[in-house]
N, C-alpha and C positions, 0 to 999 in steps of 0.2 A: 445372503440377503438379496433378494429381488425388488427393483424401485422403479417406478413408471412416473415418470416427469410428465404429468397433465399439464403444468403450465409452468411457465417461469420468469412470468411480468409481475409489476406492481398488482396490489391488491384489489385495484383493476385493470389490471394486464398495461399492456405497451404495447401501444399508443395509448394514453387514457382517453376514454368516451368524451368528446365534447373539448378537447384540451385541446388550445391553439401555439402552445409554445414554440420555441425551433425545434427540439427532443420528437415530442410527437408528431409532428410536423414533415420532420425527415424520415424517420420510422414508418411515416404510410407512403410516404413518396418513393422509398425505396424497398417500399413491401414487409418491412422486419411487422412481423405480428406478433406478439406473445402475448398467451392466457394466464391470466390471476397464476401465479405461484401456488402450484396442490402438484403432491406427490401420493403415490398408493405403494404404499410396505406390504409386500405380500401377496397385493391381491385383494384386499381386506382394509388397513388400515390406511384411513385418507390424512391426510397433514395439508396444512393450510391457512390462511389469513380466516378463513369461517372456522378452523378450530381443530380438532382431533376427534374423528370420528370412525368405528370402525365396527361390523354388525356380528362379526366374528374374529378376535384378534389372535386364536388358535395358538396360543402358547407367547405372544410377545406381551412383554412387559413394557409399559408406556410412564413414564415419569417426568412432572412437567418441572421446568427447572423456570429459578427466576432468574431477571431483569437487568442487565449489570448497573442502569440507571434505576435501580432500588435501591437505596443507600444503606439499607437496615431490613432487618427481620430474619429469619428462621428458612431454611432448604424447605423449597415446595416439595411437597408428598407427592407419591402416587400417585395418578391419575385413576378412575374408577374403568376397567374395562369396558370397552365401547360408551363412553361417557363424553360429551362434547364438550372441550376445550374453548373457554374464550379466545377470542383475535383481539387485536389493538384496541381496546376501548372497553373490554373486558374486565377479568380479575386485575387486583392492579399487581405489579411487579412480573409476570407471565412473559418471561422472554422467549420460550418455546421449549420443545420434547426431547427427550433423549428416550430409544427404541435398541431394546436388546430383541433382538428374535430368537426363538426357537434354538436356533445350531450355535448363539454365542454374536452373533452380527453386531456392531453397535452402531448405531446414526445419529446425528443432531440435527436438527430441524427448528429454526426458528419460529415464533408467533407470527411474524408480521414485517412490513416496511420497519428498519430503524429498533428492529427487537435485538436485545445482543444477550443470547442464554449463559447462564452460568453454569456448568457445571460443578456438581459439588467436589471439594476434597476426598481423593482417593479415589475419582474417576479412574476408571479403566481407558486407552487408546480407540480414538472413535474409527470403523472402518469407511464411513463415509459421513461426509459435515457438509451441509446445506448451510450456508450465512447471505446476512444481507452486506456486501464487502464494500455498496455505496452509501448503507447508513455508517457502517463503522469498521474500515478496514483492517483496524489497528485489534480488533478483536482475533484474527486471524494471526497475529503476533504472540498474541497472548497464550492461545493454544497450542503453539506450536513451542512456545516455553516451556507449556505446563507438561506437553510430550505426547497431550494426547489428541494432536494433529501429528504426524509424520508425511514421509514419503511414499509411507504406505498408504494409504489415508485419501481415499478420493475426494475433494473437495470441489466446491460447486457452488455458484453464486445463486440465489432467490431473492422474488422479489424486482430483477432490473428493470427500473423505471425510468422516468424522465429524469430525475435527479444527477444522470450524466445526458450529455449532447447528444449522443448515438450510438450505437450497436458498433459501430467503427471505434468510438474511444473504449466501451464498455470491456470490447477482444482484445483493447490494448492495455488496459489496466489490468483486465484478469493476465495476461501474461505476463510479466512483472510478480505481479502477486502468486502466481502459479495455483491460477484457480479456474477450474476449469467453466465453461458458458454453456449450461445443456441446449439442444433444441427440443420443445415440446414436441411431447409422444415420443420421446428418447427413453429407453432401458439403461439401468444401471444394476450390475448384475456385482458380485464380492461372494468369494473373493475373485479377482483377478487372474487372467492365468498367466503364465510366464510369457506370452508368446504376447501378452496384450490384445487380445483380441475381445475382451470382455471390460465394462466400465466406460466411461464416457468416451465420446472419438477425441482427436486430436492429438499431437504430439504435445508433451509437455517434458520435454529433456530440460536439463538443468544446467549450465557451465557460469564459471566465473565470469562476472560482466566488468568492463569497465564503462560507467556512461558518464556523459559531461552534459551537464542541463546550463546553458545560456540564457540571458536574458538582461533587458534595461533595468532601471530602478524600478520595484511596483510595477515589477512584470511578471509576480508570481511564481517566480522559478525557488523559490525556498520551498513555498510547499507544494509545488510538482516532484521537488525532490524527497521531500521526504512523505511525500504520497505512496512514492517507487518502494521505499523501505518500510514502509508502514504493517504488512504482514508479516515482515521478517522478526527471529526471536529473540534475535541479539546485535545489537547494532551498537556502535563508535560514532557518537557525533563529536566531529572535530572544529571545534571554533578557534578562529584562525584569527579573531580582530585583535588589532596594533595597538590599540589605543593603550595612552598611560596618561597617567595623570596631569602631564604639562599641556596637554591635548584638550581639557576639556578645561569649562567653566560649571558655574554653580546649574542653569537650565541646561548647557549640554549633558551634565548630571543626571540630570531628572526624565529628558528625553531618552537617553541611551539607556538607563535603567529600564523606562517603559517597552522600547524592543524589544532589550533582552528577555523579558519578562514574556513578553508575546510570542516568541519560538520557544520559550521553556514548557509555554503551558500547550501549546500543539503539540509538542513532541511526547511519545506515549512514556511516564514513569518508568519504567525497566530500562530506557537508553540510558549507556553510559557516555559523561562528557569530559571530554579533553580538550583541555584548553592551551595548543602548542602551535609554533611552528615548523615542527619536526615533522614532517609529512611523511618522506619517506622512513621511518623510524616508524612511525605509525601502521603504515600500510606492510613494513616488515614482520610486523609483531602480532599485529588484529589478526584476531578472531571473528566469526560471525560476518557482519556486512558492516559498512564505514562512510558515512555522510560527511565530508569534507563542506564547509560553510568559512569562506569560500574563497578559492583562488584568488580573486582581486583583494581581499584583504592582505590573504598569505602574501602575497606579490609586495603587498606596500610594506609589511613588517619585512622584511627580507632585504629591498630596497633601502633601509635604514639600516638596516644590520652587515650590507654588506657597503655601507657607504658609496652607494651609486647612483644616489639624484643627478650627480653631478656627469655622470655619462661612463663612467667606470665600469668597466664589465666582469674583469675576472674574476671577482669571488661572485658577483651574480652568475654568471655563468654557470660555476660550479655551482650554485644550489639547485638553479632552473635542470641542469641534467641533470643533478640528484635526485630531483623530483619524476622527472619522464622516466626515466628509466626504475625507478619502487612503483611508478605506474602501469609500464610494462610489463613486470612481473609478479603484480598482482596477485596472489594466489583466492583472493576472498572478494567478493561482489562489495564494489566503490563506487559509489554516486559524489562527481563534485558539481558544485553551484560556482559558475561564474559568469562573471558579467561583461556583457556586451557592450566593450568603450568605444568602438571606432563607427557606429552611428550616428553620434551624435554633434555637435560643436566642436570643432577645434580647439582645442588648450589653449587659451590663452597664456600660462604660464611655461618655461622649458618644459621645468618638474610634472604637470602634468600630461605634457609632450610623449615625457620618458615614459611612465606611466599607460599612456594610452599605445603607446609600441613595444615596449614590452607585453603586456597582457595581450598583443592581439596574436605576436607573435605565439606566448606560452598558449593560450586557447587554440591554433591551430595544430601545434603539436600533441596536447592532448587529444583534441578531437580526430586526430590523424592515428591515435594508439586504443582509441575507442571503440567497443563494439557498436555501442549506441551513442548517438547526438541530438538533440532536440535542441532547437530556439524556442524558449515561451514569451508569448505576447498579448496583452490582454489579455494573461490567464488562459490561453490556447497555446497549448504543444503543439510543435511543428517537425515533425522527424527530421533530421537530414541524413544520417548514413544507418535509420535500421535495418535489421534483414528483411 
């Protein structure tokens, strides 16, 4: 299967015409231009935000799938050869194409900005997947579940628009996510050949990560973390909060209820949740990738369990290296969330003295056993040790 990436911006390109944002804004300052999202299959069959259009489709079969935000109804049929496909504001439910060619090729192709296609039950494995991964990342988790994304599987973001800051975060999200950023008028050829010399450029090797995302309160470091995981197809979210019932009142109740609630409903339904502070136990046993949520909690439940408000160290000790070292040897991709204490006020209290020296301490030593480090602030990721 042969594929010519015409363009690979929003549905009107990036920069958008007339758009003063900071996104477009940066993107002309630093020259990134991309044209409207259109690929040509073949030679022949166009794909795109204007629709499926093709004047000789010479043996491929075009099937338009629905909308994963269609709550209801029946598998879109067929599309009619060389037949023009609605874009965004079209038929309703139309999330985009699935394209067998001639020799067996399979591709996906979305409708549009924010389209997430369905494949039907008893899909075959796609050899290359066009998605929009800044309308809905977690759609790439999902395929990758279903089996019919792999590592064979060239994969390719459409669509990049303003909807992220810049071509600078946009290369950094697709990397994490291991999806590749074509540049227009780029070829993509499948199969592959061993030598790699065919399919999109770039290196995308794969190794176990360990990353430690930091941050203050409502500094958006939960979900930059699980932004990171959001493609992935099997994930461990590890919630680590202390809290027991002598802790709370009837409103502390009803407020910690509402939190809870609001990480459960971002994170995508397939994650499994554990609720421990067996970290290393955890990170010995996991499968898939493993979202730790978060260190500063773990730290305080452990703090209590090893009775050391009071300045005691040795069973804290021994958990704090229990923990670095399952850290260390990691065998499966682990994002933890913790938090940035020695910014801010002084502790008034010993307890939260101990507290704010311990954690700065364990925060350095993971980010010292980490491939990757970020501080988020105002919702901006900050690198500090990536490649």
């Amino acid at each position: 299967m042969h594929v010519l990436v015409e363009g690979s911006g929003g549905s009107s390109g990036w920069p958008q015409p007339g758009c003063r944002c900071a996104s477009c804004l940066r993107c002309r300052a630093d020259g990134t231009i991309r044209k409207r999202s259109t690929i040509v299959v073949g030679g022949t069959l166009r794909l795109g935000a204007g629709g499926a259009d093709g004047a000789d489709l010479a043996g491929f079969r075009v099937q338009r799938l629905l909308d994963a935000r269609d709550a209801a109804g029946e598998a879109a049929g067929p599309g009619p050869a060389g037949a023009a496909g609605p874009g965004p504001g079209g038929a309703a439910g139309l999330g985009g194409w699935e394209v067998t060619s001639p020799d067996g090729g399979r591709l996906l192709y979305p409708a549009g900005p924010g389209a997430v296609p369905v494949p039907p039950e008893g899909a075959a494995r796609y050899d290359i997947a066009f998605l929009d991964m800044l309308g809905d990342p977690a759609q790439l988790g999902r395929l990758r579940a279903r089996g019919l994304v792999t590592a064979d599987t060239l994969t390719a973001v459409a669509f990049a628009d303003h909807r992220v800051s810049g071509a600078a975060e946009l290369e950094r999200r697709c990397g994490f996510w291991r999806v590749r950023v074509p540049a227009d008028g780029e070829a993509v050829t499948t199969p592959r050949s061993a030598q790699g010399s065919q399919g999109l450029t770039g290196s995308m090797s794969w190794v176990p990560w360990r990353v430690l995302v930091m941050g203050g309160a409502r500094s958006g470091k939960s979900e930059r973390a699980e932004l990171r995981l959001a493609a992935e197809p099997e994930v461990t979210y590890v919630a680590t909060d202390p809290r027991t019932p002598r802790w709370r009142d009837g409103a502390g109740d009803r407020d910690w209820a509402a939190r809870v609630a609001a990480h459960r409903a971002r994170r995508p339904p397939w994650w499994r949740t554990v609720e421990t502070t067996d970290l290393a136990g955890v990170l010995a046993s996991a499968r898939g990738a493993v979202l730790i949520d978060g260190i500063g909690t773990w730290l305080t439940a452990v703090l209590d369990e090893c009775d050391a408000w009071g300045g005691e160290r040795e069973k804290l000790t021994g958990r704090i290296t229990e923990l670095i070292e399952a850290w260390r040897q990691a065998r499966v991709l682990v994002v933890a969330v913790s938090d940035e204490a020695g910014m801010g006020v002084i502790p008034a209290t010993s307890a939260g003295r101990v507290f704010r020296d311990e954690l700065g301490r364990l925060n350095q030593a993971l980010a010292a056993e980490s491939e990757e480090s970020e501080l988020v602030v105002a919702g901006l990721a900050l690198p500090l040790n990536a490649p």
